[in-house]
N, C-alpha and C positions, 0 to 999 in steps of 0.2 A: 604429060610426060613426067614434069617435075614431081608430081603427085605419086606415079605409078613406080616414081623412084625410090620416092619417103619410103613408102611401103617396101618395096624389096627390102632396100637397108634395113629398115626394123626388122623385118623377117628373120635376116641374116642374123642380127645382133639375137634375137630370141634365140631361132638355132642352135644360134652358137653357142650360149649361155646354157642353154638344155643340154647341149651334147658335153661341154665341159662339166657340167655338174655330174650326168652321167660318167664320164671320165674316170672323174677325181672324188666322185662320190662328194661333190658338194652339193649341198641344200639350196634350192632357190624361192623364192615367194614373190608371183604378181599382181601387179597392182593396178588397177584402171586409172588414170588421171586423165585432163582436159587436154594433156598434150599426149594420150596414149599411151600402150601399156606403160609400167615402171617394172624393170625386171631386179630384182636385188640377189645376186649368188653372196653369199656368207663362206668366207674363205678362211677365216679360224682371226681370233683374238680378236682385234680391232680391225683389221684385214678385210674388205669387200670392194664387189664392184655393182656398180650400177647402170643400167641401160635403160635409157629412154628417147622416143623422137628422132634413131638414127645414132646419137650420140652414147658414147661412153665414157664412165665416170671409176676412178679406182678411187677407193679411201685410205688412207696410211697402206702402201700395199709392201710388203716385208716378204723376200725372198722365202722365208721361212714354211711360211703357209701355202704357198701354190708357189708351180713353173710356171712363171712367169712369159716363157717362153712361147706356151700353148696357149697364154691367152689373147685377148684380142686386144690393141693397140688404144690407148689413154685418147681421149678428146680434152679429155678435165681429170686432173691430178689434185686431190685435196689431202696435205698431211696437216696434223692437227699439232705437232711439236716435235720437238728435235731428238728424242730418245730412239735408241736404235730399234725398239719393238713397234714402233709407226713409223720413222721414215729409215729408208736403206735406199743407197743411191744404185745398187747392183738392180733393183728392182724396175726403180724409175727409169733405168736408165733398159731395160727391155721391153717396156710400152710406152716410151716416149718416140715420137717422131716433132719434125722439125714446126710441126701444126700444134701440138700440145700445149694445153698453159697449165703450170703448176702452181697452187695458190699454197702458200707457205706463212709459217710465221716468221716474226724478225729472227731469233734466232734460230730456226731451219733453213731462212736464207745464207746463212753463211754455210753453209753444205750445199746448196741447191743453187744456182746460176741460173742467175734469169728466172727465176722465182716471182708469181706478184702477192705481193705482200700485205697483208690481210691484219690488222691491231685487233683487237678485243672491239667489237662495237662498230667496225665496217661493215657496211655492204657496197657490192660492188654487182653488176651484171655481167658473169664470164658465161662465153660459149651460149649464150643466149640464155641462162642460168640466174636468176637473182639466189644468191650466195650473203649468209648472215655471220658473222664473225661472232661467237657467243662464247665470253671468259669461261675459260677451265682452269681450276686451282682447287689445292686442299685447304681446307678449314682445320681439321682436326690431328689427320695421318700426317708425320713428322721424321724427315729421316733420321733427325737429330734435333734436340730440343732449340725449337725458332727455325727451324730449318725442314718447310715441306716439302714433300716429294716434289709436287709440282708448283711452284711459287705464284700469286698473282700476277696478271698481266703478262706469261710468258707466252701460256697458252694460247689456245682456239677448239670452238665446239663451233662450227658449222650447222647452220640449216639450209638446206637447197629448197630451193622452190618447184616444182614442179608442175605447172600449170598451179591447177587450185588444189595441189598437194603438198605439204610440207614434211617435210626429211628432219631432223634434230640429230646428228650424229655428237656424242658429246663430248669425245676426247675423254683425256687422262682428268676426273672431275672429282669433290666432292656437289651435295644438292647446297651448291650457291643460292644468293639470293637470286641471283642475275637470271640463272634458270629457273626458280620456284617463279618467277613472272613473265615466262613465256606465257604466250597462247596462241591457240591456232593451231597445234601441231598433232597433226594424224599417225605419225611414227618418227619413236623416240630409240634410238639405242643409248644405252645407259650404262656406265662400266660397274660392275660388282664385285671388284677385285681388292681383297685386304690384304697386305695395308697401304696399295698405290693408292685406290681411289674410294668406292664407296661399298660399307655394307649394305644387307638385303635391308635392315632399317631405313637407311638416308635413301637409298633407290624409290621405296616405297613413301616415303615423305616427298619427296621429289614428285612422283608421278602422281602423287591426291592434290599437290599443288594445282601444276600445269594441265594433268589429266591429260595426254597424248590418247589419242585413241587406240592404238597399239603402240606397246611396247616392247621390246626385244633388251635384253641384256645382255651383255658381252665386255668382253676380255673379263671372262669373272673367271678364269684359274681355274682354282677347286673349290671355288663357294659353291655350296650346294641351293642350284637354283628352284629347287621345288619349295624355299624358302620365302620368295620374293612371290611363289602364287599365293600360298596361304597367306601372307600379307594383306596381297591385294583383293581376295575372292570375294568381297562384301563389296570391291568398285564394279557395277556391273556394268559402265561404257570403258572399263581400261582391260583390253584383252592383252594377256600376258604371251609371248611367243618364246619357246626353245628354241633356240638353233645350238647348230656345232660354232658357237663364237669361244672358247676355250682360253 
């Protein structure tokens, strides 16, 4: 019976995920892991969600980009820092129920209650989830001289685990060392956005590092991402994905 349940509920969340892309004309791409499908809808900027094994996952999810309304209810809540284009509490606060855990940084906790809180270099086990805390910061992009956008040690880039699948969502980043020495990782989002986070350069130096097996780039603005395929078209195990990440 417990089995015949698993199944409905994943059904439902695929479903559901199909018919809202259909919806809303969002993109989704799945993925087979050890714990069964992985559904990812791509909801604009850094913005998505993810379903797997029953559960579901939102990433920085921002009013903005989806009605929030019509989607289906947070299991696991990960926002990667405190800037209003990743976390908005109008959001969190219409797929949150009282079962919900939000993993946050120190400072997104202080917007976010009841937040569990995640340093650079955590892991933790939520929701049956092994979750990786991986530093996001600029190296180079400055909003003013000594002063980067995103400072060290405020951040978080996230990897979930997925059975024997890894997730790498990177946050607001340049290609840190911390990240050029992942490995393991089967899909990497990657921000391409100047002058927050990284060019089609550092994106592409980054992923010859680590080598993710697929990689997706997002919150890239209006970098022009057919920049980051001719980069990488001589890597022939890093397949390059578009989406609508904007």
């Amino acid at each position: 019976m417990g089995k015949i349940l698993f199944l409905s509920m994943s059904c439902v969340l695929i479903c559901a995920a199909t018919a809202l892309a259909a919806d809303k004309q969002f993109e989704t791409d799945t993925f087979k892991t050890s714990r069964g499908d992985l559904v990812i809808t791509f909801l604009g900027h850094s913005t998505m969600m993810m379903s797997c094994e029953g559960k579901v996952i939102h990433i920085d999810p921002v009013a903005q980009f989806a009605d929030y309304a019509k989607l289906p209810k947070a299991d696991l809540i990960l926002v990667t820092h405190e800037h209003s284009d990743h976390l908005d509490l109008k959001a969190i606060s219409a797929i949150k129920t009282a079962k919900t855990e939000v993993v946050v940084t120190e400072n997104a906790a202080k917007q976010v209650t009841g937040g569990i809180v995640m340093k650079n270099g955590d892991t933790k086990t939520i929701q049956g989830f092994k979750i990786e805390a991986v530093p996001a910061y600029n190296l180079v992009h400055m909003r003013s001289p000594g002063m980067p956008f995103h400072p060290k040690g405020v951040g978080n880039g996230y990897i979930v685990n997925f059975g024997d699948t890894r997730v790498y969502i990177a946050g607001d980043t340049e290609n840190t060392s911390e990240m050029k020495k992942l490995r393991g990782i089967d899909i990497a989002f990657l921000p391409m956005n100047i002058p927050y986070t990284m060019t089609p350069e550092m994106v592409a130096d980054a992923a010859k590092a680590f080598r993710p097996k697929i990689l997706y780039p997002y919150h890239y603005g209006n970098t022009n991402t057919a920049k980051i395929i001719d980069l990488l078209k001589g890597e022939k195990d890093i397949e390059v994905r578009i989406r609508r990440m904007m």
